[in-house]
C-alpha positions in Angstrom: 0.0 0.0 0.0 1.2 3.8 -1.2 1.9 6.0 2.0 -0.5 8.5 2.1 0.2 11.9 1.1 -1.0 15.0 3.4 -3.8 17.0 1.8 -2.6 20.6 0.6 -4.4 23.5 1.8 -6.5 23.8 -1.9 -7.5 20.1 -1.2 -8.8 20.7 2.0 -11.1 23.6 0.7 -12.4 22.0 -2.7 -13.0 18.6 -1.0 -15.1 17.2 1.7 -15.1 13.9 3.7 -18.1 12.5 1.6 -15.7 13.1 -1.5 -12.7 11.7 0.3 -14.5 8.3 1.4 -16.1 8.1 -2.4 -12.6 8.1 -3.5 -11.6 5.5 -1.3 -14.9 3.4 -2.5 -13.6 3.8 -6.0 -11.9 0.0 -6.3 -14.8 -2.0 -4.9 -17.2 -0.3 -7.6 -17.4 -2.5 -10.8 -15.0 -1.1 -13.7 -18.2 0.4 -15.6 -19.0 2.7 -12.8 -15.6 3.7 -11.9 -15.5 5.9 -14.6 -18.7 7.7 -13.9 -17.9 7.7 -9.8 -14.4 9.4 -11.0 -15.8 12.0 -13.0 -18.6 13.2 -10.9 -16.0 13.5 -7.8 -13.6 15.4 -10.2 -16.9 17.5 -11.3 -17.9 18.6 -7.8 -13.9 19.6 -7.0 -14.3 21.5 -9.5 -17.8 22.9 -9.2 -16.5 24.0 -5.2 -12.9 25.6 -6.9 -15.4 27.6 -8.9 -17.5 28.0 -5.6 -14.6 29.3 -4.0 -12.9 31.9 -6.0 -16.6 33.3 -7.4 -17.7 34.9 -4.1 -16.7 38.7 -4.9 -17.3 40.0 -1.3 -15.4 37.0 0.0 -11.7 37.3 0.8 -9.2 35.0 -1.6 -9.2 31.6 0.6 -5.7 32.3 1.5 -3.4 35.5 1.5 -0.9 36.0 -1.0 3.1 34.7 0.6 6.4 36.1 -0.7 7.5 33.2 -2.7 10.0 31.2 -0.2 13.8 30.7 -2.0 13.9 27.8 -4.1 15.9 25.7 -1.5 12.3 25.9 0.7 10.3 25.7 -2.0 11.9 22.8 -3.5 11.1 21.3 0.7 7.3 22.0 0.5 7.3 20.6 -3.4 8.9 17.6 -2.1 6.4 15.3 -0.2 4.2 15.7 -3.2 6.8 14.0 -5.8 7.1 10.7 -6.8 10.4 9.1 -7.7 11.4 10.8 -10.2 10.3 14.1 -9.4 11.6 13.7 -6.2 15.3 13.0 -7.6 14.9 15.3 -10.0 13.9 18.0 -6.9 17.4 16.5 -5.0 19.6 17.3 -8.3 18.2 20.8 -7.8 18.5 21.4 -4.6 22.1 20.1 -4.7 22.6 22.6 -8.3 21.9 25.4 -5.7 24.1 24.4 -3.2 26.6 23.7 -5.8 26.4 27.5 -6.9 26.3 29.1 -3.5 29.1 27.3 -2.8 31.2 28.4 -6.0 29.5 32.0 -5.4 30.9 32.0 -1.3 34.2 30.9 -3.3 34.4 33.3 -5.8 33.7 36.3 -3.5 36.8 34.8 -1.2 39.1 34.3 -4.2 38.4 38.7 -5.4 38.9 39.4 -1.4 41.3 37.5 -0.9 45.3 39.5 -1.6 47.0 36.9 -2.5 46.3 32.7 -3.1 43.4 31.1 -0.9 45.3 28.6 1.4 42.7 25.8 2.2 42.7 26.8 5.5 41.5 30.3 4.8 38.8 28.5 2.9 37.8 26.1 5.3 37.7 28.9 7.8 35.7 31.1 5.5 33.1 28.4 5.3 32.2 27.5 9.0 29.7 30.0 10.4 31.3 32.6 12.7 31.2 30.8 16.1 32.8 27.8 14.7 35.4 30.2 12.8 36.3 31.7 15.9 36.9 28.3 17.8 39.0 26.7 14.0 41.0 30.1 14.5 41.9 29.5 18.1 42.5 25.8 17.4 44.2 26.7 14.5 46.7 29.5 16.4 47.5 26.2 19.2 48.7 24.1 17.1 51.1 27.0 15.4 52.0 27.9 18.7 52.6 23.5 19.5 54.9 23.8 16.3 56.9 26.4 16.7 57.5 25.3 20.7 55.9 28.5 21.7 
């Protein structure tokens, strides 16, 4: 059996419990009526989408959001994917990454005087609590080789 995907938002508002439970009847119904059971759920979806956004003194059902960067968006996207979809999603997500990382690089390499050593870069990558503590760490072991 599939794992069962939550309901979006829009799902919730176009559909009903009656419409849920005929959908879940659909298999035990003999193949001829099916077809007609299918369509009339997908009819009344669509006659309560219709319902929904034809009220003109009635708010939109939800308020518009700031589309979230594609990183999130590619998270809320994701539980609805199948396979491929959801792969294709990761090859994205990891694309992004990918280029944020050669952008962090690239804006090291024009500050940076001279050549990036790789600890520079390394250090230049941790957030600025754990930069703090690789610089002290850093400095010891110096400090350890030079019998400071």
């Amino acid at each position: 059996m599939k794992p069962t995907l939550r309901m979006t938002e829009f799902d919730e508002l176009i559909g009903s419990n009656s419409l849920q439970m005929m959908k879940a009847f659909l298999p035990f119904l003999e193949p001829s009526m099916q077809q007609w059971a299918a369509v009339y759920i997908q009819m009344q979806e669509l006659q309560n989408a219709i319902t929904l956004f034809q009220a003109p003194e009635k708010p939109p059902p939800w308020p518009r959001q700031p589309t979230p960067p594609p990183e999130e968006l590619i998270e809320i996207l994701r539980p609805y994917a199948g396979p491929g979809e959801a792969a294709t999603l990761d090859q994205m997500k990891s694309s992004l990454e990918a280029m944020k990382l050669y952008q962090k690089f690239s804006d090291l390499q024009r500050k940076a005087k001279g050549p990036l050593s790789p600890m520079d870069l390394a250090k230049e990558m941790l957030p600025p609590e754990q930069a703090a503590m690789f610089e002290t760490y850093s400095t010891m072991f110096q400090n350890m080789d030079l019998g400071i």
